[in-house]
C-alpha positions in Angstrom: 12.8 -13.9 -3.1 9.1 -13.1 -3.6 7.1 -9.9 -3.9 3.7 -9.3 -2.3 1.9 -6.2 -4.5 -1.0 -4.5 -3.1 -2.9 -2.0 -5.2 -5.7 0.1 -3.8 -6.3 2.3 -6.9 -10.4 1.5 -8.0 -8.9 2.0 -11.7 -7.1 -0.4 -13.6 -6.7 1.3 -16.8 -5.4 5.1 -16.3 -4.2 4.5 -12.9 -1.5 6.7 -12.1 -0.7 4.5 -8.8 -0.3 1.5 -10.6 1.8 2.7 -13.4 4.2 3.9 -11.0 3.9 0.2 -8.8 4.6 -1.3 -12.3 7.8 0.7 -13.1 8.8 -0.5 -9.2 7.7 -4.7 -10.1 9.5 -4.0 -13.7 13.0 -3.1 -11.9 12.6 -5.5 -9.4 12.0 -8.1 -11.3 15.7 -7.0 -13.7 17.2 -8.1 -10.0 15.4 -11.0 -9.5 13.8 -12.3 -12.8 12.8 -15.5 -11.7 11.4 -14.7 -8.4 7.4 -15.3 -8.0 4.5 -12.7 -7.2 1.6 -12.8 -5.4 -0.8 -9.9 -6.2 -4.4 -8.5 -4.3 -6.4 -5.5 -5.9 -8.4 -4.3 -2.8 -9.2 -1.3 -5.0 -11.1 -3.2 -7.9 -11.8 -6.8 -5.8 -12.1 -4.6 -2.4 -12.6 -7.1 0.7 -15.8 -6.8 2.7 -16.7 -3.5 4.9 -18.1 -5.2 7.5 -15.3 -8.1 8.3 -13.5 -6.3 10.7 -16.2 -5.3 13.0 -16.9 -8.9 12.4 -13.3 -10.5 13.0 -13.4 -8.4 16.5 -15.9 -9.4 17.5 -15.4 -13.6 16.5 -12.0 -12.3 18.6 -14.4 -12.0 21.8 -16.2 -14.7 21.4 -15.2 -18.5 22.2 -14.7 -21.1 19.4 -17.7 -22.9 19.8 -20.0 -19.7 20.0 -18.9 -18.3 16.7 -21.6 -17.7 14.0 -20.2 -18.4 10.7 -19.7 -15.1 9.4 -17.2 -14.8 12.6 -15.1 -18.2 11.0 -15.4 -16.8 7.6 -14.2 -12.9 8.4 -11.3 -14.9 10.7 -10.7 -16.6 7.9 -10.0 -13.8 5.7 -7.6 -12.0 8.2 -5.4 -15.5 8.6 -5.4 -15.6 4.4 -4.3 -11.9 4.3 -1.6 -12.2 6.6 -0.6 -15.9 5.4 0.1 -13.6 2.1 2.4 -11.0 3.6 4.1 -14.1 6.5 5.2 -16.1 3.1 6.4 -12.8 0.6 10.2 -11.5 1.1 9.2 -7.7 0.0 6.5 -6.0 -0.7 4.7 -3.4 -3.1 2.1 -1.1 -1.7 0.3 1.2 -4.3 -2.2 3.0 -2.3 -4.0 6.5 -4.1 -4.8 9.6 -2.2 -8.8 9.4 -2.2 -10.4 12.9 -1.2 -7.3 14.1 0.9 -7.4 10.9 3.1 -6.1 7.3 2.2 -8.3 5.0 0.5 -11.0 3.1 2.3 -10.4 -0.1 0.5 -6.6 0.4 2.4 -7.9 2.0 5.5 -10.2 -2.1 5.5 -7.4 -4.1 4.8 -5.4 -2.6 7.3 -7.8 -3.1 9.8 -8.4 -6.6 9.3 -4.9 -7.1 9.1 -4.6 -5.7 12.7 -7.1 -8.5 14.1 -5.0 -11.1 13.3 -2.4 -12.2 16.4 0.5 -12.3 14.1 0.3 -8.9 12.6 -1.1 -6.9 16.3 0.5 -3.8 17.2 3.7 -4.5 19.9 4.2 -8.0 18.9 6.9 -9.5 16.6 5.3 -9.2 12.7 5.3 -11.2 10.2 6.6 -8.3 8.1 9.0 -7.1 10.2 12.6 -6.3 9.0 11.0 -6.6 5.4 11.7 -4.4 2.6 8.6 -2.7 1.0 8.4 0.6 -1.0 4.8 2.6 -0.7 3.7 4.2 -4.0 1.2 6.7 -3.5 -0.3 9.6 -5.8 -2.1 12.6 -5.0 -3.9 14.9 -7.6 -3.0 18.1 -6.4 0.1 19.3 -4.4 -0.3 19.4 -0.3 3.7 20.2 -0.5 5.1 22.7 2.3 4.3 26.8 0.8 1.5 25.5 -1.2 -2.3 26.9 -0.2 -3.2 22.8 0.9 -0.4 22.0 2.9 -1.2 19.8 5.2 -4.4 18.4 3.4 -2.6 15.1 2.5 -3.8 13.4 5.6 -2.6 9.7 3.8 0.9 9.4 3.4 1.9 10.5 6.9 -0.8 7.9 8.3 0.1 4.7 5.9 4.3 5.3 6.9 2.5 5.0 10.5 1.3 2.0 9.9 3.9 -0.1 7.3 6.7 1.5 9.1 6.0 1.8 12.7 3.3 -0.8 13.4 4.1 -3.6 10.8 8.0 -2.5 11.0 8.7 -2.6 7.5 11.8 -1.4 6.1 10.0 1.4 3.8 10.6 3.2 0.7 8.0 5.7 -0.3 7.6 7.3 -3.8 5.1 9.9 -4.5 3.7 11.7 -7.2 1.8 14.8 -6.8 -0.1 17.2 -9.8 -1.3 14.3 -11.3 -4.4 16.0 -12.4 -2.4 18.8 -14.5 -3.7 17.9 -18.1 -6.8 17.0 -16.7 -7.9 19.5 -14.7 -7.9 23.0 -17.1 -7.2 24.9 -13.4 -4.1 23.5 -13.7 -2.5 23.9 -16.8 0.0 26.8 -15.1 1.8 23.8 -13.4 2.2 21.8 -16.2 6.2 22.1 -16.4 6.1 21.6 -12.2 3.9 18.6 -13.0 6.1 17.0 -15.8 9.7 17.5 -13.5 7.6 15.6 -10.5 6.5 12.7 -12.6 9.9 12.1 -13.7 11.5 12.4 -10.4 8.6 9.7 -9.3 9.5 7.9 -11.8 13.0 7.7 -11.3 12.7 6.9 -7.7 10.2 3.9 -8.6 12.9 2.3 -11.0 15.3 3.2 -7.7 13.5 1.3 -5.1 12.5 -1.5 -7.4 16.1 -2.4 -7.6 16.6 -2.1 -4.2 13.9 -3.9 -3.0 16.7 -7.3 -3.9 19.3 -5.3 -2.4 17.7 -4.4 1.0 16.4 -8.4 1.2 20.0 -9.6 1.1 20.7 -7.0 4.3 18.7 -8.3 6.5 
């Protein structure tokens, strides 16, 4: 069994995202210790802004027309896809980025989508695959909080990994993670602590069920 990991955070050290996606990859690996993983940072290596206007448009144009930017951005989409078609599971570590989901995401997705394989109503190469979503937000958007509803990320990456790529999704989120960095919000500091550690529980959860849900399906 193999594990694809995505992280989106632009941080590598401090990353609240990726210490989560860790603790998942740490209890996955307990399960299945000898089992290989294939790793993309969009976040820190992030893939060109411009390749999916470009990939659509090599999609409308014949094979022999194609500039080369076309066959390179193709190119890209096929590798990206190659990379989820040949992982068993995957690991998604995606950061709330001023209330919306991170561009660097919101560009892999998209290319992703110009690709045949991975186009929305058609069989995916991801589909029936286990995958748990970690994602962070540095405030809370819960329900009775005064920004409900400003989290416009989480609901619109289950969309996507869930309905469109038809993953079999796990999602574990962390909110407050600014409390101890932020002074405004050292009154939730006990709120904050009790939400990291249920986070963190349900990371070392889904990590171990990642093997488990594989040998389901």
């Amino acid at each position: 069994m193999s594990l694809f990991r995505l992280d989106a955070s632009i941080r590598e050290d401090g990353s609240t995202s990726r210490a989560l996606a860790d603790l998942v990859e740490k209890h996955w690996q307990e399960t299945a210790p000898d089992a290989p993983v294939s790793r993309r940072h969009i976040g820190v290596n992030p893939l060109p802004s411009d390749a999916w206007a470009t990939a659509l448009a090599a999609g409308a144009t014949s094979d022999t027309d194609r500039t080369e930017q076309q066959r390179q951005a193709l190119t890209l989409a096929s590798t990206l896809i190659d990379e989820l078609d040949q992982a068993d599971a995957y690991l998604f570590a995606v950061p709330l980025y001023n209330f919306g989901p991170s561009q660097h995401f919101k560009t892999y997705v998209d290319l992703v989508t110009t690709d045949p394989r991975m186009a929305p109503g058609t069989a995916t190469v991801t589909a029936g695959k286990p995958g748990v979503l970690v994602t962070v937000q540095g405030g809370n958007y819960s329900p009775g909080t005064p920004k409900e509803g400003w989290d416009h990320a989480t609901d619109w990456m289950r969309r996507i990994l869930e309905d469109v790529w038809h993953i079999d999704l796990r999602i574990v989120s962390r909110e407050f993670t600014l409390v101890g960095v932020n002074p405004a919000l050292d009154a939730f500091t006990d709120m904050a602590d009790q939400i990291k550690g249920d986070a963190e529980h349900r990371a070392r959860e889904h990590g171990r069920s990642l093997t488990i849900q594989n040998r389901a399906a």
